[in-house]
FIVEXKE-440205 format. One record per residue (C-alpha): residue in three letters; x, y, z. Coordinates in nm, 4 decimals. Example, Ala and Ser with C-alpha at 12.3 -4.5 7.8 and 13.67 -1.06 7.14 Angstrom:
BEGIN
<atom rest="Ala" X="1.2300" Y="-0.4500" Z="0.7800"/>
<atom rest="Ser" X="1.3670" Y="-0.1060" Z="0.7140"/>
***
This chain:
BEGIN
<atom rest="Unk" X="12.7572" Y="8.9486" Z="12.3954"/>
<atom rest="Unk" X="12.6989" Y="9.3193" Z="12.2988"/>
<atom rest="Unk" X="12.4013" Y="9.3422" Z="12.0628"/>
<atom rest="Unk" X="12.4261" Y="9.7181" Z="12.0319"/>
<atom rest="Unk" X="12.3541" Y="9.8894" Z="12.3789"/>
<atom rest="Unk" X="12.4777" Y="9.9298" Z="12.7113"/>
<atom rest="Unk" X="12.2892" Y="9.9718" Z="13.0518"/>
<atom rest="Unk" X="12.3585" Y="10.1092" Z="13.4018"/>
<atom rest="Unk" X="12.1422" Y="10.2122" Z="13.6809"/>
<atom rest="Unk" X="12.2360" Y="10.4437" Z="13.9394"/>
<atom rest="Unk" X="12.0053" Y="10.6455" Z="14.2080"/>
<atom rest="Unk" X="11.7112" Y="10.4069" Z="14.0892"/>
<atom rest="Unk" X="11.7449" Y="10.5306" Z="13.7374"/>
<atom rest="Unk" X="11.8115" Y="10.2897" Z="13.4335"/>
<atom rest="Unk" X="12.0222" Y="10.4184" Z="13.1418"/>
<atom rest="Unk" X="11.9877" Y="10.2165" Z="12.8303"/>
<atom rest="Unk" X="12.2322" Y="10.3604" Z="12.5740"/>
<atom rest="Unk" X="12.1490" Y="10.2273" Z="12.1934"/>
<atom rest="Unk" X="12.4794" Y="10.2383" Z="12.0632"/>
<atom rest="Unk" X="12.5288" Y="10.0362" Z="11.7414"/>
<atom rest="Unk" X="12.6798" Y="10.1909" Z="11.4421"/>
<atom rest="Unk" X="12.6475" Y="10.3520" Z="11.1962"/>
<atom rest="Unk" X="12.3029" Y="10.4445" Z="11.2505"/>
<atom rest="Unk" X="12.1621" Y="10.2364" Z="11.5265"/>
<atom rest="Unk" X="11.9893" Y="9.9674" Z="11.3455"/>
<atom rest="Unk" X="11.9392" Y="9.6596" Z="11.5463"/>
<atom rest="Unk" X="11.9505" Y="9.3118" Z="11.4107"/>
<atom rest="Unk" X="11.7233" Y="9.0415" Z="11.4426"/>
<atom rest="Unk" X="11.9461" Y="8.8951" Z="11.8015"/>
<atom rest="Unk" X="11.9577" Y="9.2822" Z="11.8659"/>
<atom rest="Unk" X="11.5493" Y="9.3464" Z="11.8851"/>
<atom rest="Unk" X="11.5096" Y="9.0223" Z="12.1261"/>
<atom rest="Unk" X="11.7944" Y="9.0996" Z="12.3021"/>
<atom rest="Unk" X="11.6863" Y="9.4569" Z="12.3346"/>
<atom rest="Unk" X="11.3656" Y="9.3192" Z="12.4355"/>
<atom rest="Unk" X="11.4659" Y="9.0951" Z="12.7179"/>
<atom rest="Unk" X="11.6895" Y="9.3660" Z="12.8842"/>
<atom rest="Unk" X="11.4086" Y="9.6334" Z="12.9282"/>
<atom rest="Unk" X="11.1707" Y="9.3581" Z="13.0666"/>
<atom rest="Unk" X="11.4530" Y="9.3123" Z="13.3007"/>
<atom rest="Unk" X="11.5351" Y="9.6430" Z="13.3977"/>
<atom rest="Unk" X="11.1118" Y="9.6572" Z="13.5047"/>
<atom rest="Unk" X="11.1943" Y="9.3376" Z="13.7163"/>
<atom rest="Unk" X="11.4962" Y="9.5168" Z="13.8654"/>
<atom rest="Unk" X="11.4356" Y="9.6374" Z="14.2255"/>
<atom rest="Unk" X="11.7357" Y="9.8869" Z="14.2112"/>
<atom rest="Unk" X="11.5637" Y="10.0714" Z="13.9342"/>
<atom rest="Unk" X="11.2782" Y="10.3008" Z="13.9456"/>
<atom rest="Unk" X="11.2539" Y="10.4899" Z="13.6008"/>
<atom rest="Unk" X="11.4134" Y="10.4026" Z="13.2908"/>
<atom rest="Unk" X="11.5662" Y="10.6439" Z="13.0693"/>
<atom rest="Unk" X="11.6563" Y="10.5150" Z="12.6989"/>
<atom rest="Unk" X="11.8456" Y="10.7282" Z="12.4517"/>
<atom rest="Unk" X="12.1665" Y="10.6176" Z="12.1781"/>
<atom rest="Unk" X="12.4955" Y="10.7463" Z="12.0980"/>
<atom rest="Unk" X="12.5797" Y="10.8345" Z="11.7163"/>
<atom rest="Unk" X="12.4012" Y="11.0014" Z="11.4463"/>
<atom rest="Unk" X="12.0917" Y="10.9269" Z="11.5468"/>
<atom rest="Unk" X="11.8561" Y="10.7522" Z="11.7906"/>
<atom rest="Unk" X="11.7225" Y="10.4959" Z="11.6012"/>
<atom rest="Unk" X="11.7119" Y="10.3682" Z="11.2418"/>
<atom rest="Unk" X="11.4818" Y="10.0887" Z="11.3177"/>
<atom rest="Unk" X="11.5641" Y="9.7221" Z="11.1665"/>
<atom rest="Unk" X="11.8605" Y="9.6423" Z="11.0029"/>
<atom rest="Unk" X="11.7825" Y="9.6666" Z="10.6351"/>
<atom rest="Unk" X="12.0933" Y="9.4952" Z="10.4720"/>
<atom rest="Unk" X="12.0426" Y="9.1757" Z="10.7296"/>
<atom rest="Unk" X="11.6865" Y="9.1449" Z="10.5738"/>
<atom rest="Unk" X="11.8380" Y="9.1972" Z="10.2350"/>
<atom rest="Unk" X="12.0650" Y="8.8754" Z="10.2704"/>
<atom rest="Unk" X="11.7734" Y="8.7115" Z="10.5359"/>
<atom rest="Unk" X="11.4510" Y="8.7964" Z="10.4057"/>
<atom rest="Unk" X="11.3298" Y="8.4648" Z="10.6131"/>
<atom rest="Unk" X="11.3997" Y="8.6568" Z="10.8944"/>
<atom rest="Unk" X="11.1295" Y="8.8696" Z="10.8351"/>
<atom rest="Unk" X="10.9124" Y="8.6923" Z="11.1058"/>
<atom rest="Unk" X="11.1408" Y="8.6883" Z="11.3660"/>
<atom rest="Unk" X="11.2576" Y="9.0296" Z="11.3225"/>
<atom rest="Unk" X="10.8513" Y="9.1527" Z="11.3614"/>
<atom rest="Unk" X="10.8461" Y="8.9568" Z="11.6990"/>
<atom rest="Unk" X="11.1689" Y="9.1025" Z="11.8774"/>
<atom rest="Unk" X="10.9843" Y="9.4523" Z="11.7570"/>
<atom rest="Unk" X="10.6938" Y="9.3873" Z="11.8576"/>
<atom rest="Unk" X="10.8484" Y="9.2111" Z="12.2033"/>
<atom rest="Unk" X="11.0585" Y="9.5194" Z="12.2435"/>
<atom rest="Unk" X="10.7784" Y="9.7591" Z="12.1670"/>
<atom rest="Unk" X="10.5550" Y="9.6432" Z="12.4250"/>
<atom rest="Unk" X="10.8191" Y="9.5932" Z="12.6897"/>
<atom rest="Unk" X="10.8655" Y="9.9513" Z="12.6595"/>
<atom rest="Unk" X="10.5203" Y="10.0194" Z="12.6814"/>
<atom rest="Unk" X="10.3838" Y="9.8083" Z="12.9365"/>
<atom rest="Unk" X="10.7034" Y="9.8105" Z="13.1482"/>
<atom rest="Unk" X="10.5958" Y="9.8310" Z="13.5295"/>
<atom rest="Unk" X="10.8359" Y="10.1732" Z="13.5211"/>
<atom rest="Unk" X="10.8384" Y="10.4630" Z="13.3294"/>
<atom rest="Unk" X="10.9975" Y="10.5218" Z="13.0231"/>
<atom rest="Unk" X="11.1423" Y="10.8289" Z="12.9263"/>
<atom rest="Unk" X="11.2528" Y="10.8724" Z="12.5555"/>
<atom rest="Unk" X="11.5571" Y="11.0803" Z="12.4974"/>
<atom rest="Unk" X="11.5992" Y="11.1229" Z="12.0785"/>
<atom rest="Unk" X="11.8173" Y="11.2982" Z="11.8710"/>
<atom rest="Unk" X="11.9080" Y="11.2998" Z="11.4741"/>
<atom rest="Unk" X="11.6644" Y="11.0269" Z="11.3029"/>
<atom rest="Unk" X="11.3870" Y="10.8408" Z="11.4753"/>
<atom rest="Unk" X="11.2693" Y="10.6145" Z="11.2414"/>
<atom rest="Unk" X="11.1157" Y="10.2980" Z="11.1545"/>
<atom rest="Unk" X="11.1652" Y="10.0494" Z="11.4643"/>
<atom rest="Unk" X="11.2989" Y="10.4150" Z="11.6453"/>
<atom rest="Unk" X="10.9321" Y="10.5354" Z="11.6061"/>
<atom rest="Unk" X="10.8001" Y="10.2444" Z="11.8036"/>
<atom rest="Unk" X="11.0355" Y="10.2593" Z="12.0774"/>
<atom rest="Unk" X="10.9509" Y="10.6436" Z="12.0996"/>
<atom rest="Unk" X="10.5542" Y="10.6139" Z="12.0847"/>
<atom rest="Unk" X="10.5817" Y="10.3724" Z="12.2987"/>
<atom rest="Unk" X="10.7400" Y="10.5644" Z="12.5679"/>
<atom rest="Unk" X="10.5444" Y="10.7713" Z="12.8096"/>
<atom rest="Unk" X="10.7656" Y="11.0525" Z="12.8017"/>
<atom rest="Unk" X="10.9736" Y="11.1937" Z="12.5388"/>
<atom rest="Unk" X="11.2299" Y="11.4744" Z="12.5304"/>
<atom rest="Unk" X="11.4189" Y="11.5641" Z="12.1970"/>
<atom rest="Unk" X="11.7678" Y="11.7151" Z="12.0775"/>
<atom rest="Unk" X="11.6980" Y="12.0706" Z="11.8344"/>
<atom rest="Unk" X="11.8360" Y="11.8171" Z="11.5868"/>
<atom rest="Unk" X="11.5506" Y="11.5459" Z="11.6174"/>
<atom rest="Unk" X="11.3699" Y="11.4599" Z="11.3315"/>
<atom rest="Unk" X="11.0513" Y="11.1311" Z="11.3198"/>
<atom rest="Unk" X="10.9886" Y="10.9688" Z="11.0050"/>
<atom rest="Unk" X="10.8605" Y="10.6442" Z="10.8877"/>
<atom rest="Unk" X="11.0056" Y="10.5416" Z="10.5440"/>
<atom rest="Unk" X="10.8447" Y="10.1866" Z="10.5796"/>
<atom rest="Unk" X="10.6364" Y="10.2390" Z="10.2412"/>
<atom rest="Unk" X="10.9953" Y="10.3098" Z="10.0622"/>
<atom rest="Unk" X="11.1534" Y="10.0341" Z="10.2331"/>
<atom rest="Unk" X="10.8918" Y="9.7775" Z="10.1392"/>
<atom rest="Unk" X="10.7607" Y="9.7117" Z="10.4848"/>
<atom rest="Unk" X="10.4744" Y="9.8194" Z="10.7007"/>
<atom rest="Unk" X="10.4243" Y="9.8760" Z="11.0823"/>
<atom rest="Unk" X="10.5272" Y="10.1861" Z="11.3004"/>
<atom rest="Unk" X="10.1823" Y="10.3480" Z="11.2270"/>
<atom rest="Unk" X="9.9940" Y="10.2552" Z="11.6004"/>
<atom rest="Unk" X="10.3018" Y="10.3851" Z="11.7589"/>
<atom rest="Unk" X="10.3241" Y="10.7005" Z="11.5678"/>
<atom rest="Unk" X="9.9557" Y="10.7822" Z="11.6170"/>
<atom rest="Unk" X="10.0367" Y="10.8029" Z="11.9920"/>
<atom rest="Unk" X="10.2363" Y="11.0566" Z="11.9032"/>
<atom rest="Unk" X="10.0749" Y="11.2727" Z="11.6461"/>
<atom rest="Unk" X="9.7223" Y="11.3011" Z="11.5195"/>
<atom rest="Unk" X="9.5763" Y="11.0728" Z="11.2403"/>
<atom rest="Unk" X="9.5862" Y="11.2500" Z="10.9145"/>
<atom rest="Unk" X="9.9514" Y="11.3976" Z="11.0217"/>
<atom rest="Unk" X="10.0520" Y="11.0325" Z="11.0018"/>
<atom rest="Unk" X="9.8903" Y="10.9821" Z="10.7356"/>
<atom rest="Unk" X="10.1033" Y="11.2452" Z="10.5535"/>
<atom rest="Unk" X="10.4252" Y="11.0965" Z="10.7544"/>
<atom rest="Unk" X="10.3375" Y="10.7316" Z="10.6087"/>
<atom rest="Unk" X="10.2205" Y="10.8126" Z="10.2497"/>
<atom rest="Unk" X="10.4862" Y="11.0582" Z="10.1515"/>
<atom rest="Unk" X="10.7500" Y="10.9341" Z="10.4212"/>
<atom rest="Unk" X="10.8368" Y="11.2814" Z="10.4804"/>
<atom rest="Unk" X="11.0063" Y="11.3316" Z="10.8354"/>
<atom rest="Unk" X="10.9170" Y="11.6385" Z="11.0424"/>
<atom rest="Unk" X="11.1058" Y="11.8046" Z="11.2872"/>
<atom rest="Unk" X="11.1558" Y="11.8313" Z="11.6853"/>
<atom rest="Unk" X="10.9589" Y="12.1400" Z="11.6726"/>
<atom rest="Unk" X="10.6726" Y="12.0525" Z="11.4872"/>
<atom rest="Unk" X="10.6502" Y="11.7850" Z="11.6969"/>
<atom rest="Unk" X="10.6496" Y="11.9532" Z="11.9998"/>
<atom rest="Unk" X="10.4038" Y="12.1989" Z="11.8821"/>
<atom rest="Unk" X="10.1915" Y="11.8685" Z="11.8141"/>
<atom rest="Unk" X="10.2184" Y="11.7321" Z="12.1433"/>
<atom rest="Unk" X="10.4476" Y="11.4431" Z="12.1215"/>
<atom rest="Unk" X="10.7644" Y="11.5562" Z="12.2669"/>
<atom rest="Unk" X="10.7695" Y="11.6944" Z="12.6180"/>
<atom rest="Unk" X="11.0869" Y="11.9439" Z="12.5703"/>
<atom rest="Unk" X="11.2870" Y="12.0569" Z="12.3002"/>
<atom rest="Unk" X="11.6972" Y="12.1134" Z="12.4426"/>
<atom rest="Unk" X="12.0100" Y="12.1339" Z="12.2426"/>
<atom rest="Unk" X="12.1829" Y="11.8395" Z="12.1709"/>
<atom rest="Unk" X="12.4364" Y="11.9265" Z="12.4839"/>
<atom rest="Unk" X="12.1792" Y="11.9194" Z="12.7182"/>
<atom rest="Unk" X="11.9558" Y="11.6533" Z="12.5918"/>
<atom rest="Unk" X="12.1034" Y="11.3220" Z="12.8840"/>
<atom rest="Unk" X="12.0511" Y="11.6180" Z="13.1408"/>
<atom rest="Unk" X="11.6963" Y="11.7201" Z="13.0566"/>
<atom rest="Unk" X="11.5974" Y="11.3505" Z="13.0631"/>
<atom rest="Unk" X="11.7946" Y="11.2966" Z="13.3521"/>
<atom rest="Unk" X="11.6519" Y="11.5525" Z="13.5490"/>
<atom rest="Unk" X="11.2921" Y="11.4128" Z="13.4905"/>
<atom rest="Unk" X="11.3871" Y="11.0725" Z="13.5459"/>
<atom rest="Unk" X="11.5383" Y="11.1905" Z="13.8935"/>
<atom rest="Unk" X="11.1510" Y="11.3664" Z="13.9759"/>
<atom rest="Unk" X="11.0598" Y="11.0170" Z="13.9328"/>
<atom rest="Unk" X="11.2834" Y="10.8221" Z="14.0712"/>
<atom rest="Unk" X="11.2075" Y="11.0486" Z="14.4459"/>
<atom rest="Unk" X="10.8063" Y="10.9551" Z="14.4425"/>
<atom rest="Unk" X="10.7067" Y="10.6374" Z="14.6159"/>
<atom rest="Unk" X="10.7944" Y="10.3425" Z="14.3571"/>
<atom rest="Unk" X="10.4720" Y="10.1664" Z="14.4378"/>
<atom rest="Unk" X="10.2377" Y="10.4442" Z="14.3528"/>
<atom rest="Unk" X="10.4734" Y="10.5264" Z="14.0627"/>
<atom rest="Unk" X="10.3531" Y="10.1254" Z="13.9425"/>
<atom rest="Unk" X="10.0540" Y="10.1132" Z="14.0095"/>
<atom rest="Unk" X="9.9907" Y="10.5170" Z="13.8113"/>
<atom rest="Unk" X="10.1627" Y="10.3188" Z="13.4888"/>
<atom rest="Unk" X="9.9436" Y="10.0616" Z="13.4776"/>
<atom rest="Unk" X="9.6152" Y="10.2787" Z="13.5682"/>
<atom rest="Unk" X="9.7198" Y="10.4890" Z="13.2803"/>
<atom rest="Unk" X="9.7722" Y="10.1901" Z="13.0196"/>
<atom rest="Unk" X="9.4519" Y="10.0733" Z="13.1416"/>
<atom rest="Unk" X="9.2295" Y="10.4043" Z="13.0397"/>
<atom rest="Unk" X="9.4241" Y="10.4160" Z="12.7052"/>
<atom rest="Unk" X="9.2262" Y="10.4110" Z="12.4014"/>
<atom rest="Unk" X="9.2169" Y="10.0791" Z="12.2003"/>
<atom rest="Unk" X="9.4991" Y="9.8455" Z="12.2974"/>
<atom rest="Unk" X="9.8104" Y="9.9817" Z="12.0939"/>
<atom rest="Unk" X="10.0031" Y="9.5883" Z="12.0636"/>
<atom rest="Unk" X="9.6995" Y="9.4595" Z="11.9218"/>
<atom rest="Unk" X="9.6805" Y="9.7405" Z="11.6949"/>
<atom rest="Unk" X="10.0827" Y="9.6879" Z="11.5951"/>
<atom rest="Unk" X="10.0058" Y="9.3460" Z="11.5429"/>
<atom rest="Unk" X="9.7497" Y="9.3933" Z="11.3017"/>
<atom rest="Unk" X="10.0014" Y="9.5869" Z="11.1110"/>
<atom rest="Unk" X="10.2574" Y="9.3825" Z="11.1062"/>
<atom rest="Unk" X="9.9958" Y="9.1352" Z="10.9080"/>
<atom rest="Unk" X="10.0593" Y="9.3848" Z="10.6898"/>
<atom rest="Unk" X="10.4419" Y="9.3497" Z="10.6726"/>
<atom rest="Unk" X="10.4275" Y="8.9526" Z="10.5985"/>
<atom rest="Unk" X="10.1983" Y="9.0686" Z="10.2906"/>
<atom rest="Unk" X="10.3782" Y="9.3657" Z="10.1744"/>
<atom rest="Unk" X="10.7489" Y="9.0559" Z="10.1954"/>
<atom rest="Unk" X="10.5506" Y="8.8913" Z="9.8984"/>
<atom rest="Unk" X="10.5641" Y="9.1755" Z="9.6503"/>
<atom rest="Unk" X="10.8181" Y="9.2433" Z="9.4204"/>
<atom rest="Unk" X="10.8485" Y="9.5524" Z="9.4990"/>
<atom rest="Unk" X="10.8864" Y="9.5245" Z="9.8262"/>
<atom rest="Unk" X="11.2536" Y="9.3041" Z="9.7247"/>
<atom rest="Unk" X="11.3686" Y="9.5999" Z="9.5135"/>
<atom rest="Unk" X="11.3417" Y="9.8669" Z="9.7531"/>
<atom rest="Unk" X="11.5488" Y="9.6765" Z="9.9590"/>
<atom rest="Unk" X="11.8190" Y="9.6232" Z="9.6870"/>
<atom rest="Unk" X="11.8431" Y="9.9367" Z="9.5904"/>
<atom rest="Unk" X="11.8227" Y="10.0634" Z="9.9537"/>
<atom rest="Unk" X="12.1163" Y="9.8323" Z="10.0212"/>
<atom rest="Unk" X="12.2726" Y="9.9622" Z="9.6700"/>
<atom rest="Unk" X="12.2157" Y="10.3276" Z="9.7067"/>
<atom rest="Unk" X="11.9972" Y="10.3895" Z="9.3812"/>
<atom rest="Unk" X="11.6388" Y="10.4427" Z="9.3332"/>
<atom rest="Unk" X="11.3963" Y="10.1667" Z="9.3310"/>
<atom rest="Unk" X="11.2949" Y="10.0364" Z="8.9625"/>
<atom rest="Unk" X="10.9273" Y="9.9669" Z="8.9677"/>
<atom rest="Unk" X="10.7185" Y="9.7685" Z="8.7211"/>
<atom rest="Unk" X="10.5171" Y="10.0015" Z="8.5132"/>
<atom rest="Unk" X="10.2049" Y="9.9331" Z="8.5959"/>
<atom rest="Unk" X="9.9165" Y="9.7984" Z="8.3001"/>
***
């Protein structure tokens, strides 16, 4: 069953391709199924990096809203294949190199932090519109990319900021042209891939080690957040009117 990607490996490098339109939102089957594949490709002895990127518009547009719209029950189990997903990128016994373009966002921007490398297109721009979409989560992930009070801004205004600006910040290794964005990834991966697996391991899991504060603990605790923010009102209407393409009605306040 195709849940929205598409993987090969060749010369020890893994190519997951994201490719679910229209703007590469996975569904509930899609996260766990998403999840399960890049735990595999770390079991895989053929493969020795792992490069993930998407076709479309975009890399990423994190969950998909309109299933949550008509399945808000799924709520849970949508939070576990992100969270399962999230940390199978991150603590993956291989390398994960990140290769965006158009929108990361939401459930994008935890695939991305949780990457250890991460090249982006000219076009690439990281956002989290979780407060406007009645949800939380994405913040541990995106402070592994950028520093605190620039997520901050990111999460309180859910204004997205550009490849550039995020390279100057630190987050994104190299900045090519859409064109060239598979080969720039490509040719890191294939550094990788020639250096002795086995050291290659064992530096990944040195490096999660010395990390500071344990980043799925630090999702989880957000995604407590998530449940909560499910029981408001509000959190209902921004979906509707996501799903309806208006602005969100709010309750004046007393």
């Amino acid at each position: 069953m195709n849940h929205g990607f598409q993987t090969t490996i060749e010369d020890g490098i893994a190519e997951l391709v994201i490719n679910r339109p229209p703007v590469n939102a996975l569904d509930d089957a899609g996260w766990h199924a998403l999840a399960d594949e890049i735990e595999r490709l770390g079991r895989d002895p053929a493969a020795r990096v792992i490069v993930l990127r998407a076709e479309g518009r975009g890399f990423c547009a994190g969950v998909d809203i309109k299933e949550l719209d008509k399945h808000p029950e799924r709520i849970v189990s949508v939070n576990a294949g992100n969270y399962r997903s999230f940390r199978a990128v991150h603590r993956n016994p291989l390398p994960v190199i990140a290769a965006v373009h158009g929108f990361v966002l939401g459930g994008g921007i935890g695939l991305t932090g949780a990457a250890d490398i991460v090249v982006a297109a000219e076009d690439a721009t990281f956002g989290v519109p979780e407060v406007d979409r009645g949800a939380m989560g994405g913040g541990a992930h995106l402070q592994r990319l950028f520093p605190v009070q620039k997520v901050r801004m990111m999460y309180f205004t859910g204004e997205p900021i550009t490849a550039a600006e995020a390279h100057r910040l630190g987050a994104v290794e190299r900045v090519v042209p859409r064109s060239e964005l598979r080969d720039a990834a490509l040719a890191i991966a294939r550094s990788i891939a020639a250096k002795s697996t086995a050291m290659i391991r064992l530096a990944k899991e040195s490096l999660n080690g010395i990390e500071d504060g344990n980043l799925e603990d630090k999702y989880r605790w957000e995604q407590g957040f998530t449940l909560q923010a499910y029981s408001e009102k509000d959190s209902a209407e921004t979906r509707r009117a996501f799903v309806e393409k208006r602005e969100a009605q709010f309750a004046a306040k007393p």
